[in-house]
ROKE-675653 format. One record per residue (C-alpha): residue in three letters; residue number from 1; x, y, z. Coordinates in pm, 1 decimal, always signed. Example, Ala and Ser with C-alpha at 12.3 -4.5 7.8 and 13.67 -1.06 7.14 Angstrom:
// ROKE-675653
  residu  num         X         Y         Z
     ala    1   +1230.0    -450.0    +780.0
     ser    2   +1367.0    -106.0    +714.0
This chain:
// ROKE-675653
  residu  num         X         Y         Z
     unk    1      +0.0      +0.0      +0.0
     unk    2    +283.0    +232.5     +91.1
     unk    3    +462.2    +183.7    -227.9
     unk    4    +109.8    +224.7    -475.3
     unk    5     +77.6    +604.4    -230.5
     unk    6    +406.5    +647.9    -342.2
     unk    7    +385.9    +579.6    -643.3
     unk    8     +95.9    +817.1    -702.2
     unk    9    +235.0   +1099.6    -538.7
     unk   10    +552.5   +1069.0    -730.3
     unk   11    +329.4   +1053.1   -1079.0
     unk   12    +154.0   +1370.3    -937.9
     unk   13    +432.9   +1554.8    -889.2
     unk   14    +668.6   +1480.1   -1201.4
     unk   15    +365.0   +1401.4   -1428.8
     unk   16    +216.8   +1730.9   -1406.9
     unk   17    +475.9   +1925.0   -1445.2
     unk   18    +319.3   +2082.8   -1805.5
     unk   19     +65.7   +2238.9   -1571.7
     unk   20    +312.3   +2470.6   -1392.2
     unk   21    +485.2   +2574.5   -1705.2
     unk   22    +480.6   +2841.2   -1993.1
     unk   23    +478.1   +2785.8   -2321.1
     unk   24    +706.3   +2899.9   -2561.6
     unk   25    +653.3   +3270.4   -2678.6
     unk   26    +348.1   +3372.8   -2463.0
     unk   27    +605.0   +3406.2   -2179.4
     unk   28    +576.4   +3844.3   -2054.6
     unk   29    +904.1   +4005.8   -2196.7
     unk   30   +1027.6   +4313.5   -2034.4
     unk   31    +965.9   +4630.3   -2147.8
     unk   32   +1239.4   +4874.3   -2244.6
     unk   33   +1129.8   +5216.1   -2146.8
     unk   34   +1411.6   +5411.2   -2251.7
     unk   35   +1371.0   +5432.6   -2630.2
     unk   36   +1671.0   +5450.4   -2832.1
     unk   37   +1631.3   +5776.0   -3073.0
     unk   38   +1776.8   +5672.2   -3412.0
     unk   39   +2103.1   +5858.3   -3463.6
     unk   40   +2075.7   +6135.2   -3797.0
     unk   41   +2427.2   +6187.9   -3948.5
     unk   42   +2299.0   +6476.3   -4143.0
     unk   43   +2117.2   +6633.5   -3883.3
     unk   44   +2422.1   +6887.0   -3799.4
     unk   45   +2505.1   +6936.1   -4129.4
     unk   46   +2117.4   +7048.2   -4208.3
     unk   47   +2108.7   +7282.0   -3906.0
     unk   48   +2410.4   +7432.4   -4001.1
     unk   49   +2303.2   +7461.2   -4324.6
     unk   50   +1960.6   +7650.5   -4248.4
     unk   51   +2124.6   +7867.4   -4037.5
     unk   52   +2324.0   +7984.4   -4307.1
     unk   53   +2041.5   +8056.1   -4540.3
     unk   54   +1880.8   +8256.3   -4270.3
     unk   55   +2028.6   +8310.4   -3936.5
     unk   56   +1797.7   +8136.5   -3645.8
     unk   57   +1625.5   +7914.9   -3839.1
     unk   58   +1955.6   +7616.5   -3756.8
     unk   59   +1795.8   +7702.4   -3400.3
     unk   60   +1420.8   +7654.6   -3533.7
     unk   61   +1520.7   +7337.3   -3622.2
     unk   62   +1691.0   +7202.0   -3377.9
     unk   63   +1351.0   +7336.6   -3119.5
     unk   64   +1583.3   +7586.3   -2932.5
     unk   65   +1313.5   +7864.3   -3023.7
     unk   66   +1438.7   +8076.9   -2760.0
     unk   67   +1775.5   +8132.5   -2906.3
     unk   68   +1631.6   +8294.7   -3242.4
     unk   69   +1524.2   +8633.9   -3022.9
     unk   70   +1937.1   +8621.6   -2900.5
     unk   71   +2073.3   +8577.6   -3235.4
     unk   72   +1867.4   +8819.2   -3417.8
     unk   73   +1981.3   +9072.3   -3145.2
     unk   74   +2300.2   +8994.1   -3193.2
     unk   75   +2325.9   +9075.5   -3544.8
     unk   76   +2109.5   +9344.1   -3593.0
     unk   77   +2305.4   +9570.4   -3322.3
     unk   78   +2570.5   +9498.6   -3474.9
     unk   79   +2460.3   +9589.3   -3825.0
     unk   80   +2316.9   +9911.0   -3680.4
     unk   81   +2621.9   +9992.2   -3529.7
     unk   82   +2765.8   +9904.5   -3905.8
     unk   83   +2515.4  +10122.1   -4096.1
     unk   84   +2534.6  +10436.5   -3800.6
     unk   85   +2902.7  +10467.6   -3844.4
     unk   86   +2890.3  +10442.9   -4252.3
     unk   87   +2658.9  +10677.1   -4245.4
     unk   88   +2875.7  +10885.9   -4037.7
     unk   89   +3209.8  +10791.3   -4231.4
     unk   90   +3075.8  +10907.9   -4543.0
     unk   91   +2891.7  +11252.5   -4399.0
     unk   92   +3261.6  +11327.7   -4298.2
     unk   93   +3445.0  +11243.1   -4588.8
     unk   94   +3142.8  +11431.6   -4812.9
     unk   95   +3240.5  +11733.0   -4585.9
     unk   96   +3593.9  +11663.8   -4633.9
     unk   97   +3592.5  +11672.5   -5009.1
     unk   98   +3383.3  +11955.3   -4996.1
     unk   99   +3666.7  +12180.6   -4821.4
     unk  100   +3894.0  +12032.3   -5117.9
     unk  101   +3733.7  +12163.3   -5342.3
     unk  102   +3684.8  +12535.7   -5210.1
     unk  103   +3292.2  +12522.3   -5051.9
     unk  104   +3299.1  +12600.2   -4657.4
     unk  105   +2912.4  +12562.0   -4627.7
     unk  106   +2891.1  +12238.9   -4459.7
     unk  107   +2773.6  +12141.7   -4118.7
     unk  108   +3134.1  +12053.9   -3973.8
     unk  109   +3269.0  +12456.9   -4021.2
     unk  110   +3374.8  +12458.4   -3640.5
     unk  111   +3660.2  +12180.3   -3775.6
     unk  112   +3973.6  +12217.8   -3932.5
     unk  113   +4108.0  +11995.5   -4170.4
     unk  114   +4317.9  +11771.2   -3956.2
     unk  115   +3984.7  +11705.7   -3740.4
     unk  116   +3793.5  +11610.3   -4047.2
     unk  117   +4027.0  +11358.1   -4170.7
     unk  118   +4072.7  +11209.9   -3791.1
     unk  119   +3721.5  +11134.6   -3769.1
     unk  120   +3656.6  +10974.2   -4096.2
     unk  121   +3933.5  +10740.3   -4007.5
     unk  122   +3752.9  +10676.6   -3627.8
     unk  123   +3420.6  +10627.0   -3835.5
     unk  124   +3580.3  +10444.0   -4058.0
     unk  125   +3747.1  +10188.3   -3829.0
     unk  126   +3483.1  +10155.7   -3635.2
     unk  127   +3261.0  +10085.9   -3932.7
     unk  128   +3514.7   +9812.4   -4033.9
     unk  129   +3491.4   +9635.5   -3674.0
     unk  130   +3155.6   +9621.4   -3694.4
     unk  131   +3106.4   +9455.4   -3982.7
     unk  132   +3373.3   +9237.2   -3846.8
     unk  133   +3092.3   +9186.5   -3519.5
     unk  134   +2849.9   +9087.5   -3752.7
     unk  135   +3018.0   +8830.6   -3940.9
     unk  136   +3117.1   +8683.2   -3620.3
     unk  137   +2771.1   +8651.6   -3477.3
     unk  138   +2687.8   +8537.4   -3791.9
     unk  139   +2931.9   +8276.1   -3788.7
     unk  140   +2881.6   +8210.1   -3399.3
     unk  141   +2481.7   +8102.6   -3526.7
     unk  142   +2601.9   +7872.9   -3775.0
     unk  143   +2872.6   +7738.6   -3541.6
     unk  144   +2596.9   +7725.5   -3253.0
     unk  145   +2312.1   +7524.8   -3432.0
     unk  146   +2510.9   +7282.2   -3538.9
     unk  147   +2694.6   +7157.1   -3209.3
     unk  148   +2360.0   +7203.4   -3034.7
     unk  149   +2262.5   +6970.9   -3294.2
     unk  150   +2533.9   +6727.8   -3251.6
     unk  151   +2443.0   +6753.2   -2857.7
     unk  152   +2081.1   +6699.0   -2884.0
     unk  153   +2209.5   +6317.5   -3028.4
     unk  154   +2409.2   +6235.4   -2728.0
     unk  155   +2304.9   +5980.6   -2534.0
     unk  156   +2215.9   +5997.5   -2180.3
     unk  157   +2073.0   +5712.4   -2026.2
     unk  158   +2026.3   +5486.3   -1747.1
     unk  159   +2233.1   +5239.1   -1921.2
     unk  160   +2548.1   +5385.2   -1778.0
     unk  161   +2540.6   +5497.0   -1442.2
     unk  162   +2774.9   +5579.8   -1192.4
     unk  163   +2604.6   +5571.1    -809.7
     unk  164   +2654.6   +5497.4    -444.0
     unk  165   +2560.3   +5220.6    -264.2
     unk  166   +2474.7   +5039.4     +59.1
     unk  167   +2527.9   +4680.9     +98.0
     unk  168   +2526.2   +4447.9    +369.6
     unk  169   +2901.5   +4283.5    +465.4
     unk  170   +2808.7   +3916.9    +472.9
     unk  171   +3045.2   +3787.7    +804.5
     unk  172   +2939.4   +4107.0   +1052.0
     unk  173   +2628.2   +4195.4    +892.0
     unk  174   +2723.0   +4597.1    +912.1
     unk  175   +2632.3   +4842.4    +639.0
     unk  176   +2920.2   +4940.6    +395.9
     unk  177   +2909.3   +5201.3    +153.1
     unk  178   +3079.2   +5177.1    -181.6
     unk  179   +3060.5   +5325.7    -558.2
     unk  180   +2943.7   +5133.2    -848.3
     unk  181   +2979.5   +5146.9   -1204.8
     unk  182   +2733.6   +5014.9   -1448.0
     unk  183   +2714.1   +4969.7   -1777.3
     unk  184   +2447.2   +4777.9   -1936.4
     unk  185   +2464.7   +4590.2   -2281.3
């Protein structure tokens, strides 16, 4: 009798053993939450593009809409500045020219000669570094969109992760408190 109970429990236990498992393919697969963004190769080159064709729009398309107000700044002071000091280059020199030629009815009569010529050449150096201003900030947008696009491609996730931590020492049971590394595949 003892060996027939045995027998059945043993049969129970090793002959049902379909029951308690999964089949293949219906088993629950982890989820990855972190979603890798596909990498665009061109995607600094076409934001560095655009912002060549028109300054702020690299920044438009890389979504940093709150750079366009700084760049447009940027180069349109310095473009006034440009402009103000052209304008005031040439109302010199006109003047200038003027006296060369015999007239003394222009609005500079309370300068000389030597005074004339001194402040065309501020106006005009100061014309010259402007435009110099401007081509930088318009080469500083170009230069801008385009890293900010290479950065908006680098990857920051949980995957690598550098943290403390608390573990348990296994012969005295006291807390210790060490770094870890992690990289995941």
């Amino acid at each position: 009798m003892n060996k027939i109970f045995y027998i059945v429990i043993l049969s129970f236990l090793f002959g049902n053993q379909c029951v308690f498992s999964q089949e293949i393919g219906k088993a629950l697969k982890a989820k990855d939450t972190l979603k890798q963004k596909e990498i665009d190769p061109l995607r600094p080159t076409k934001a560095a593009f655009y912002s060549a064709l028109l300054p702020g729009l690299g920044q438009a398309y890389n979504k940093k809409y709150w750079k366009i107000p700084i760049v447009y700044g940027a180069i349109g002071t310095s473009l006034y500045f440009y402009i103000d000091n052209s304008k005031k280059y040439h109302s010199y020199r006109d003047a200038y020219k003027r006296r060369l030629l015999g007239f003394d009815d222009d609005q500079y009569q309370y300068l000389d000669d030597s005074r004339l010529i001194q402040a065309q050449r501020f106006y005009q150096r100061n014309r010259d570094l402007s435009l110099l201003v401007t081509i930088g900030f318009y080469v500083l947008n170009i230069v801008d969109a385009n890293v900010d696009a290479h950065l908006i491609q680098f990857n920051v996730s949980d995957k690598l992760s550098f943290q403390p931590d608390v573990y348990m020492n296994d012969i005295d049971y006291k807390p210790n408190l060490g770094l870890t590394f992690n990289y995941k595949f």
